[in-house]
N, C-alpha and C positions, 0 to 999 in steps of 0.2 A: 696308190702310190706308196714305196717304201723309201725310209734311206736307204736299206741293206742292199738293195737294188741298185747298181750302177746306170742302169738304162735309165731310170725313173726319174735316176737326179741329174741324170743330164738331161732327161726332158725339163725338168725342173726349172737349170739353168738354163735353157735358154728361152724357158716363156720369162723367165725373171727379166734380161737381157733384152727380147723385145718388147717387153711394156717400158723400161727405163730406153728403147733408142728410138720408139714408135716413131718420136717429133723432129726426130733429128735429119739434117739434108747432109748430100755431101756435095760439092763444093770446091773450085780453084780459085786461089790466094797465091797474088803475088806480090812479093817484100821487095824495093830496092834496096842495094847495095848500102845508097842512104840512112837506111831507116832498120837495119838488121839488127839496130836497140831494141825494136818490137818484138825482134821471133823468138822470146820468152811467152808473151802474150798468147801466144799461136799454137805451144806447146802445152803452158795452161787451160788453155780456155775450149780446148778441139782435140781432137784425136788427128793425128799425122797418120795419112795412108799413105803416104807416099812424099819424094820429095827432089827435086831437081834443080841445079841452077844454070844459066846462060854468062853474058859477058853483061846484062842489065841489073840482075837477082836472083833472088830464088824464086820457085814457083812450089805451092805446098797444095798438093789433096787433103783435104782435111773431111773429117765428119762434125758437124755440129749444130745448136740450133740455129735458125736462119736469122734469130736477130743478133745473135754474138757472131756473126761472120758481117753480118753487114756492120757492126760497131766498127769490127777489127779492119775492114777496108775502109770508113770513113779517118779511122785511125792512120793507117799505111798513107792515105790521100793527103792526111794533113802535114805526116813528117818527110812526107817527098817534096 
């Protein structure tokens, strides 16, 4: 493997990238209307794939670990 190599270092990065997202799940979260204080939380804490809303809230695909999504829904549960 070289730096000078553009191939090499993009293999590079992306074994870097799947050892840091190995654990990670992805996931739908949805925020009420109520509680749209949180979706700082959501944007911290996860990676946004995506993101939608209806006439209820928003609904977000996220990627993250599976125990900071389930915080963030016992979170969303408690402020609705």
């Amino acid at each position: 493997m070289s730096a000078r190599r553009p191939g090499d270092v993009a293999k590079l990065r992306l074994k870097i990238l799947e050892f840091f997202q190995q654990n990670l799940v992805e996931a739908e979260l949805f925020l009420p209307w109520s509680a749209q204080q949180l979706r700082g939380a959501i944007y911290t804490n996860c990676q946004v794939l995506a993101e939608h809303s209806d006439n209820e809230g928003t609904f977000f695909r996220v990627r993250s670990e599976s125990a900071t999504i389930e915080n963030l829904r016992e979170q969303f549960s408690r402020a609705s």
